[in-house]
C-alpha positions as CSV (number, residue, x, y, z in Angstrom):
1,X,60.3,13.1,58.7
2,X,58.8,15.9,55.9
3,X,57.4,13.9,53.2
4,X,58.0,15.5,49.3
5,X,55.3,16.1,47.3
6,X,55.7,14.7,43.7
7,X,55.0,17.9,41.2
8,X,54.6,15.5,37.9
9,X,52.1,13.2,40.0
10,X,49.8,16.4,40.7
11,X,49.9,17.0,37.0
12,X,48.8,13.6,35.9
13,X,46.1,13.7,38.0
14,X,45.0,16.5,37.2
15,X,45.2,16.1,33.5
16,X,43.0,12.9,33.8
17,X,40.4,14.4,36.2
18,X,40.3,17.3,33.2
19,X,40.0,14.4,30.8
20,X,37.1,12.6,32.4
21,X,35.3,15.9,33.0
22,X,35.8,16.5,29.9
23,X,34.0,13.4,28.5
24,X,31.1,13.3,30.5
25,X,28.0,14.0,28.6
26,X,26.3,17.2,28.9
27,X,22.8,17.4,28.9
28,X,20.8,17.7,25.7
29,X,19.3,21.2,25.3
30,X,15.7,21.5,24.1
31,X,16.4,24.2,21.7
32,X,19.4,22.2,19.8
33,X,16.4,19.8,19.1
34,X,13.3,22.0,18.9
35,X,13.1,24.9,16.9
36,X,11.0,28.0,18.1
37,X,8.7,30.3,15.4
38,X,11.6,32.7,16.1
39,X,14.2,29.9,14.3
40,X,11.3,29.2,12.0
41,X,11.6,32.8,10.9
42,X,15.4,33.2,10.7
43,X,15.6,29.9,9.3
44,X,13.2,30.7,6.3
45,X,14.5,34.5,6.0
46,X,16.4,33.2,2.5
47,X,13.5,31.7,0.7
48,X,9.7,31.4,0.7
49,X,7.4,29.1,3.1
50,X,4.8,27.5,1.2
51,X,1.5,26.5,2.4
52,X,1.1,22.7,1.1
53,X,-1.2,23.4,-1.3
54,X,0.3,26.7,-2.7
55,X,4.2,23.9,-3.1
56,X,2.0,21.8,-4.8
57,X,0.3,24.2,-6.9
58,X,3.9,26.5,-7.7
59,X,6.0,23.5,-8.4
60,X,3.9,20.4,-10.0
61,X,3.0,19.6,-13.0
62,X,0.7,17.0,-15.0
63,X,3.3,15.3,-16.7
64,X,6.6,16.6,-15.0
65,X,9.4,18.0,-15.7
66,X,11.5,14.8,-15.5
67,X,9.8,12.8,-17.8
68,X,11.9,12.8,-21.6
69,X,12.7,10.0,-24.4
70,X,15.0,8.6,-21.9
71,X,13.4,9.3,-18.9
72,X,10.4,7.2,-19.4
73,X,8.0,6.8,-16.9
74,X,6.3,3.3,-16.7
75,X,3.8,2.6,-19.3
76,X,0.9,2.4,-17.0
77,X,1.3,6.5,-16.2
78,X,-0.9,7.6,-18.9
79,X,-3.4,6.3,-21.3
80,X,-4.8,9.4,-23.5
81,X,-7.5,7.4,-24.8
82,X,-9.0,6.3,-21.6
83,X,-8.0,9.2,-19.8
84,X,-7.0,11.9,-21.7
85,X,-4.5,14.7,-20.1
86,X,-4.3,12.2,-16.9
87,X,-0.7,11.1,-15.4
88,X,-0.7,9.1,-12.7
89,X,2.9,8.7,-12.3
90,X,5.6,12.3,-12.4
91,X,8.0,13.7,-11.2
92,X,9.1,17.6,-11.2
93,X,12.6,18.0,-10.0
94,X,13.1,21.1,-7.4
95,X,15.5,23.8,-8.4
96,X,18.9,23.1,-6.0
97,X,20.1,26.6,-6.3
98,X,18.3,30.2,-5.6
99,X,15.8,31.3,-2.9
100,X,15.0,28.7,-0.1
101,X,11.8,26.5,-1.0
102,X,10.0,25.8,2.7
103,X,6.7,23.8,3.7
104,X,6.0,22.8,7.3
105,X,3.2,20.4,8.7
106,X,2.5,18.1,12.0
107,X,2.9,14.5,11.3
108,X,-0.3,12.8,11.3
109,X,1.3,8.8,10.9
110,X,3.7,6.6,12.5
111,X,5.3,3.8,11.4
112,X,5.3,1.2,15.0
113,X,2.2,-1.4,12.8
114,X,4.6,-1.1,9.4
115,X,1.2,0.4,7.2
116,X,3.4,3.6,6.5
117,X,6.7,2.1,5.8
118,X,9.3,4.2,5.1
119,X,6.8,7.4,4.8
120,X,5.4,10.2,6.6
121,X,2.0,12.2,6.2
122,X,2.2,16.0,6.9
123,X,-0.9,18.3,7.7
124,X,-1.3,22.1,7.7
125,X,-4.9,23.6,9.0
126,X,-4.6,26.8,6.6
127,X,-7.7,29.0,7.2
128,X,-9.2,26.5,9.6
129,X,-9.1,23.8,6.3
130,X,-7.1,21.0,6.2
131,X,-4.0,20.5,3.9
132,X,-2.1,17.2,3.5
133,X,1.2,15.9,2.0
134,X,2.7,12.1,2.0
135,X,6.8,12.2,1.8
136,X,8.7,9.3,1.0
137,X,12.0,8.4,3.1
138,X,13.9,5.7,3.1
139,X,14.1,4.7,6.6
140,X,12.4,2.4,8.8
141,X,11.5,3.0,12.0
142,X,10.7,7.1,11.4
143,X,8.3,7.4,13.4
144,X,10.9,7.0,16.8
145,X,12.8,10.7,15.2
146,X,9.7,12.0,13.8
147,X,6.3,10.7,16.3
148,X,3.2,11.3,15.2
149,X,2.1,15.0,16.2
150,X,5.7,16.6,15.3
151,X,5.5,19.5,13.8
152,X,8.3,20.3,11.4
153,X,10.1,22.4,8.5
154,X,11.4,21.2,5.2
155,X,13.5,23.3,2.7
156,X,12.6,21.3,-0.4
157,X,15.7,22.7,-2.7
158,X,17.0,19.5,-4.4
159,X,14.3,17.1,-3.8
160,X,11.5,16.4,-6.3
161,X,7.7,16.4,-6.3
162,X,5.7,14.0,-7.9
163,X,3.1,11.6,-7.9
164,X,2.8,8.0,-7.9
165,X,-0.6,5.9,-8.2
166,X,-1.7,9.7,-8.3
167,X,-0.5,10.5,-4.9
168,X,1.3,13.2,-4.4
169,X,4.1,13.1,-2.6
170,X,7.9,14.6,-1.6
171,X,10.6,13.0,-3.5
172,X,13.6,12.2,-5.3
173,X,13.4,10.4,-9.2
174,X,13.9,6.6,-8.8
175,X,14.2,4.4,-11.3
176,X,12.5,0.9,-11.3
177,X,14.7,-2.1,-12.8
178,X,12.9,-5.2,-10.7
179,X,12.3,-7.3,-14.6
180,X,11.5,-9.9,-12.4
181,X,8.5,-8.0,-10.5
182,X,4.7,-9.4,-11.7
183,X,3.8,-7.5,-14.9
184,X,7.4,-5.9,-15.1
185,X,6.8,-4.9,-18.4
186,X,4.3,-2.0,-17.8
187,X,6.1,-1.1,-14.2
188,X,10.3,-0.5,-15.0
189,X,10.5,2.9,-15.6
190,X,10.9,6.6,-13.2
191,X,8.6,7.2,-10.7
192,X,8.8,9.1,-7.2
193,X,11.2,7.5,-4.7
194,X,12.4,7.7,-1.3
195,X,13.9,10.6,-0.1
196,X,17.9,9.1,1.4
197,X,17.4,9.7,5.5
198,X,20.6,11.9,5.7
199,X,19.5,13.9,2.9
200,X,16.2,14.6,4.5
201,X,17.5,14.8,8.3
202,X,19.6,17.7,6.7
203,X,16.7,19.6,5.6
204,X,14.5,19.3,8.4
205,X,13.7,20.9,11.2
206,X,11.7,20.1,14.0
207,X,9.5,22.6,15.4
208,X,8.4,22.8,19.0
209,X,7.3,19.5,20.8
210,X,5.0,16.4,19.6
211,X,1.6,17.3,20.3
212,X,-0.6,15.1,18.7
213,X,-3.2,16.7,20.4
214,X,-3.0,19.7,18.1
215,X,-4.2,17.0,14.9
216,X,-7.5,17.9,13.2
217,X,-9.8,14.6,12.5
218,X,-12.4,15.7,9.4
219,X,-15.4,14.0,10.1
220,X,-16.7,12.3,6.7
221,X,-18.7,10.2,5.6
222,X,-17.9,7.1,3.0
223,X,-20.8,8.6,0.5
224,X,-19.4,12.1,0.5
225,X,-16.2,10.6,0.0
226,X,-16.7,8.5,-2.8
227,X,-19.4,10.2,-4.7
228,X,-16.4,11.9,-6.7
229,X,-14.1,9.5,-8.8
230,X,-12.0,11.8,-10.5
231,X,-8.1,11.5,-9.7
232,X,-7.3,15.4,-10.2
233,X,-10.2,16.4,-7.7
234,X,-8.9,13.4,-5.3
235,X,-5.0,14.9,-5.0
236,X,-6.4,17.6,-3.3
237,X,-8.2,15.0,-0.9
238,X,-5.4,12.3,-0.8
239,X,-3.5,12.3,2.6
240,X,-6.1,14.2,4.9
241,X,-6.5,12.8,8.2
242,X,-10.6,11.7,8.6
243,X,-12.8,10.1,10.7
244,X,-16.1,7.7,9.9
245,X,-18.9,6.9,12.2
246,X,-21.2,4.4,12.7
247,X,-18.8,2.2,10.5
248,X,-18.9,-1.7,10.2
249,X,-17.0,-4.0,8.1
250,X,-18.9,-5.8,5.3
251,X,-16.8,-9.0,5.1
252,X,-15.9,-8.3,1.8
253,X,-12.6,-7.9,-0.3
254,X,-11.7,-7.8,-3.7
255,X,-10.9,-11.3,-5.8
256,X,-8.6,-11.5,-8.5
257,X,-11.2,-10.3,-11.0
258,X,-11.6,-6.8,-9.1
259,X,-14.7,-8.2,-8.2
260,X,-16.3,-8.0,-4.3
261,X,-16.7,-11.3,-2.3
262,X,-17.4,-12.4,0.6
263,X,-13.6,-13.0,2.4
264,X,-12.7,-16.9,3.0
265,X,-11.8,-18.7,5.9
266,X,-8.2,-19.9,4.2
267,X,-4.6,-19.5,6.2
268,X,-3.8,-16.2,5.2
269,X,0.0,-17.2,4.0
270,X,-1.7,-18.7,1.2
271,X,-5.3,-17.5,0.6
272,X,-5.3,-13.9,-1.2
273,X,-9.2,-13.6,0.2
274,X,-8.6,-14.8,3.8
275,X,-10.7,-13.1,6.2
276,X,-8.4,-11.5,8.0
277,X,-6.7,-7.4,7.5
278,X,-3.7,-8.6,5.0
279,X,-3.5,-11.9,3.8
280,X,-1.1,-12.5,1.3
281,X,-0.6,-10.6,-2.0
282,X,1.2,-13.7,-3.3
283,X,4.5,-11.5,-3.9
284,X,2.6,-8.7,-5.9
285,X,3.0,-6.5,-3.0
286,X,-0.4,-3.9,-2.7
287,X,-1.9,-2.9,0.3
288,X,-4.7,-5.3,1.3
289,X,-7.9,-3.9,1.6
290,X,-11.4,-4.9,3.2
291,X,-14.4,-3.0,2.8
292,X,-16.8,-1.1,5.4
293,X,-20.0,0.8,5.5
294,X,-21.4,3.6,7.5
295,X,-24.8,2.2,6.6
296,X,-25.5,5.3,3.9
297,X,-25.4,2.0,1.3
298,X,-22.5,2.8,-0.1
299,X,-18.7,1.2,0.7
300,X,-14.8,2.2,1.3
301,X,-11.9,-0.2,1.9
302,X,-9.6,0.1,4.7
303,X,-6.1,-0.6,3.5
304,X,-3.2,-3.0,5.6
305,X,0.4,-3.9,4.2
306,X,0.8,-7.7,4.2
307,X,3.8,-7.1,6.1
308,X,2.1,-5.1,8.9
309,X,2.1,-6.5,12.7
310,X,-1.7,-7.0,12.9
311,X,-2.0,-7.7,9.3
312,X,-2.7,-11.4,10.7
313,X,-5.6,-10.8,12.8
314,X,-9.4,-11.8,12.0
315,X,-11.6,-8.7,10.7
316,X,-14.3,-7.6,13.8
317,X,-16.4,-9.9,14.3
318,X,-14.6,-12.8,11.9
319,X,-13.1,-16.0,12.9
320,X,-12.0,-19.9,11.6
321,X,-15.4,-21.2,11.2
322,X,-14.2,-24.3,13.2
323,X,-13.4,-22.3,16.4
324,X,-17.4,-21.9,16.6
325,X,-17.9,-25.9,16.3
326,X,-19.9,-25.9,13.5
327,X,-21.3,-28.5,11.4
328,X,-18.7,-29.5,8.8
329,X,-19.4,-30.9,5.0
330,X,-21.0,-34.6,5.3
331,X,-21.6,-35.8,1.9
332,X,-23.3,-33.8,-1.5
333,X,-25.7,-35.2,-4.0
334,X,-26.5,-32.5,-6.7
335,X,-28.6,-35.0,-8.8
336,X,-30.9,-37.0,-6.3
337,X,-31.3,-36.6,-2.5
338,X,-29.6,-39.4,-0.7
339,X,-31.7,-42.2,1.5
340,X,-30.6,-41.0,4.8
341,X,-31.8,-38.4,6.5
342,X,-30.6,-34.7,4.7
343,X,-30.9,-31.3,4.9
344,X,-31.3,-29.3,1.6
345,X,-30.4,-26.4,0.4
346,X,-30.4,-23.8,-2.4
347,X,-27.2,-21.3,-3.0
348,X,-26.1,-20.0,-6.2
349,X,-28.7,-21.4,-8.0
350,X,-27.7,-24.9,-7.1
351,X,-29.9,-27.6,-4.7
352,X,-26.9,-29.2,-2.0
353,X,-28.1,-32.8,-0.2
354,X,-26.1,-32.8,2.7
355,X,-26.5,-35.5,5.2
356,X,-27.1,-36.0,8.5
357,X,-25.8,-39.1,10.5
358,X,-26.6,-40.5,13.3
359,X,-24.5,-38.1,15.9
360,X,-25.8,-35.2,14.4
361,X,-29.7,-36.6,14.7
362,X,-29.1,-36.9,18.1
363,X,-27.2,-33.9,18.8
364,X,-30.1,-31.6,16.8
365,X,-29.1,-29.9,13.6
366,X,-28.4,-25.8,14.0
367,X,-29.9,-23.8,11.1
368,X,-26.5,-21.2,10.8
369,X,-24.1,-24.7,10.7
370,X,-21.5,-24.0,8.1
371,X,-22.1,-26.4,5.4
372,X,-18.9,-27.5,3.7
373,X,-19.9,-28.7,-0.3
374,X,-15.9,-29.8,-1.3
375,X,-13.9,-32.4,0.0
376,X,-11.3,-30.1,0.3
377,X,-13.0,-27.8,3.0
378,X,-12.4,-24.3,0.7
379,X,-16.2,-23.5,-0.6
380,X,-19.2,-23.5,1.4
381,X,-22.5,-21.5,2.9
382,X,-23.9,-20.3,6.1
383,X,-27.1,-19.6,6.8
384,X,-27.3,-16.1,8.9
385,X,-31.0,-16.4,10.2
386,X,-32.4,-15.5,6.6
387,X,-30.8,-16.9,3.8
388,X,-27.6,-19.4,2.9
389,X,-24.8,-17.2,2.0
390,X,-21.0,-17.5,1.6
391,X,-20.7,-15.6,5.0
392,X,-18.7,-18.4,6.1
393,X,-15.7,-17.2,9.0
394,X,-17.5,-13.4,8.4
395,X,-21.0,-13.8,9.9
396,X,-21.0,-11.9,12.5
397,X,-18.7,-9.1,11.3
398,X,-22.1,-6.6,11.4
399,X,-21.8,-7.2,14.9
400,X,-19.1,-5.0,15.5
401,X,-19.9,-0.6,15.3
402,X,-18.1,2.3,15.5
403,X,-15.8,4.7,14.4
404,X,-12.3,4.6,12.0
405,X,-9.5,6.8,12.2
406,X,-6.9,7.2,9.2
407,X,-5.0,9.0,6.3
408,X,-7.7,9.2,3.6
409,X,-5.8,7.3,0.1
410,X,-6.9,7.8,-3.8
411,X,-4.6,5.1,-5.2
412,X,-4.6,4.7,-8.5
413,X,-2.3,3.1,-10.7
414,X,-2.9,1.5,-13.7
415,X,-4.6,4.6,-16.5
416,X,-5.5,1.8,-18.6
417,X,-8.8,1.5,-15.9
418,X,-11.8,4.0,-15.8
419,X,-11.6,5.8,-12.3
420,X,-13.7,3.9,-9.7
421,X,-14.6,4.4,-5.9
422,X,-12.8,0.9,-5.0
423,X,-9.9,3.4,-5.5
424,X,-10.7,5.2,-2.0
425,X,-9.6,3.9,1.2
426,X,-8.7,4.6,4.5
427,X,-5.2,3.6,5.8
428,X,-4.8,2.8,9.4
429,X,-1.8,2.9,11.5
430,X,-2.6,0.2,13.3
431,X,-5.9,-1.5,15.1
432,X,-6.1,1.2,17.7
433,X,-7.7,3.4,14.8
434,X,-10.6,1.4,15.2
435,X,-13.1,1.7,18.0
436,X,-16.2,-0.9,17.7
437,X,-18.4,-2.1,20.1
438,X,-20.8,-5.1,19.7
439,X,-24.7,-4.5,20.8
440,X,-24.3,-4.7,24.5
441,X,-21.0,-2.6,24.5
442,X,-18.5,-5.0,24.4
443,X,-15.4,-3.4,23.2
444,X,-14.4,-5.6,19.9
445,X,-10.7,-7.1,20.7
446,X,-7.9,-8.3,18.1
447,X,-8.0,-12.1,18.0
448,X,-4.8,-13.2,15.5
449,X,-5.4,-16.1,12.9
450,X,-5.1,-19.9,14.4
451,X,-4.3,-22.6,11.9
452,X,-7.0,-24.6,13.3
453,X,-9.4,-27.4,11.9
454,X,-11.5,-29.8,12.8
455,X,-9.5,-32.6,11.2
């Protein structure tokens, strides 16, 4: 029997074998991805490509070109009487139309342990010296489009440059409403904000592969760093990518009088001072800062956002003073030493009676016990082998030496203040910029905060 061969059955099939061929995915090509200097070239062929410095030098100015009657900036921008001809917050709008405006630079941050949020740091080696450039986008999670080590292009027609806490930085104007924020008053106003992501994906270009091998680490020290204060000669520094040696944290932070102290032993979700990278900011919202030394003397902080992954963990060589079992508070007589046996002590200009019962006769008193001298467990001293000091939970922070990677930051913004060196700091990516190694070579490793007392 001939069989018959269904003509409109062929066709079907073949129109969905055509269909599914049709929708399977094609390989992504390198080049649709990955520009070459070829691309760079035709890509720039309308406009100009800036060195860094020469954008920042062509298109900003001190006070901007955005700033008007009703365009105010916030109050805090400028002060003429404490520091004449200085803004620290501008904003120069780009021209939209004409010749092309290019810059191009290799990434230097990434965003995976949330210290650059929504931004990105650029560097250029022009002349075998470094150039630097923060750029604000609002997206999280950059860093997986643009890794640290990308190199790419940026036509700059429409966007804005500007500076805010005297950084420069890539931008669009944004204006600040929040009249709920802490000292609203002196912050609503314009100031530099976040590039959209579209808008930016649209005028970049990345160029070649990530290599972060191809970054270049200026080796500095914290005196030469901070031996200059002045926030014009610090935009030109702001944003490089450094390295310190021989570095050690101190132990210290600033307290709410802008003073330095030693960091407390509190739970960081409440304790601004905590001894830990980023306590709390108690809803102000600054990057937390602790100080270290390169032992020339002289100090820089190392910067952390609260809201950071690590932000949590104790500084080197700092811990819950319980975790080491010491010797907790007992008793305190200021005005007489009590009957029972005591040890004394003088810190701060005051004499502390604390006694010693029986268990802790027998057991042997240890001369670097914690002495608690509140009921409350939230002031006290140590003794570190030489003197009583409020060392407490960051002893052995010394301990721990080596070296720290990051983007070098001059933030300033309040020009109300005299320029000071507190307003240098390195900011880290995350913990793995820091490489420390105690006396006998132990490699220093990330312990996170433990609510944990003796009581």
């Amino acid at each position: 029997m001939k069989k018959t061969i269904n003509l409109s059955y062929i066709l079907l099939v073949a129109a969905v074998g055509a269909l599914f061929s049709a929708c399977e995915a094609k390989p992504i090509e390198e080049d649709s991805l990955f520009a070459n200097e070829a691309q760079v070239d035709e890509i720039t062929k309308d406009g100009q490509l800036f060195t860094l410095q020469q954008f920042v030098d062509s298109f900003m100015t001190e006070v901007g070109n955005y700033h008007s009657d009703t365009t105010n900036y916030r109050t805090t921008a400028n002060n003429e009487a404490v520091n004449p001809d200085l803004w620290l917050f501008s904003i120069d709008t780009l021209p939209t139309d004409g010749p092309g405006i290019y810059i191009r630079g290799r990434i230097t941050t990434d965003d995976y342990g949330g210290n650059f949020y929504k931004s990105l740091v650029i560097q250029q080696i022009v002349e075998g010296k470094q150039q630097a450039l923060r750029i604000s986008v609002d997206a999280g999670s950059i860093s997986g489009m643009y890794p640290r080590g990308q190199e790419i292009l940026i036509r700059c027609n429409g966007l804005a440059i500007g500076r805010y806490a005297n950084q420069i930085q890539l931008c669009v104007p944004s204006h600040n409403n929040n009249v709920w924020a802490k000292d609203a008053d002196r912050k609503v106003g314009w100031a530099p904000g976040r590039i959209p992501f579209a808008r930016f994906k649209a005028a970049t270009t990345r160029i070649g592969l990530p290599e972060a091998k191809k970054l270049v680490y200026e080796l500095r020290t914290v005196s030469d760093i901070t031996a200059s204060v002045d926030p014009k000669a610090a935009r030109k520094e702001d944003g490089k990518l450094v390295r310190i040696g021989n570095i050690y944290y101190t132990g210290h932070c600033e307290n709410d009088s802008r003073k330095t102290a030693y960091c407390t032993w509190g739970n960081p979700s409440l304790d601004k001072t905590a001894n830990v990278f980023a306590p709390t900011t108690q809803n102000v919202g600054h990057p937390q800062s602790r100080f270290i030394t390169d032992g020339s003397g002289d100090t820089i902080k190392v910067s952390m956002s609260e809201y950071a992954k690590e932000a949590r963990f104790y500084l080197p060589g700092a811990s819950n003073p319980y975790y080491d079992m010491v010797a907790p508070y007992d008793s305190v007589d200021t005005e007489a030493a009590p009957s029972s046996p005591y040890l004394s002590f003088t810190a701060d200009g005051t004499t502390y009676y604390v006694r010693v019962d029986i268990e802790k006769m027998a057991d042997g008193w240890e001369a670097d016990d914690v002495v608690f001298v509140n009921d409350t467990y939230t002031k006290g001293y140590v003794y570190d082998g030489t003197n009583w000091s409020e060392k407490v939970g960051v002893l052995h922070c010394t301990d721990y030496v080596g070296s720290v990677t990051g983007i070098l930051s001059y933030y300033m913004d309040n020009a109300n203040y005299t320029p000071s060196a507190t307003n240098w700091a390195i900011s880290i990516c995350d913990l793995s910029d820091l490489d420390l190694k105690d006396a006998s070579g132990e490699k220093w490793v990330p312990v996170e905060y433990t609510n944990y007392t003796a009581y």
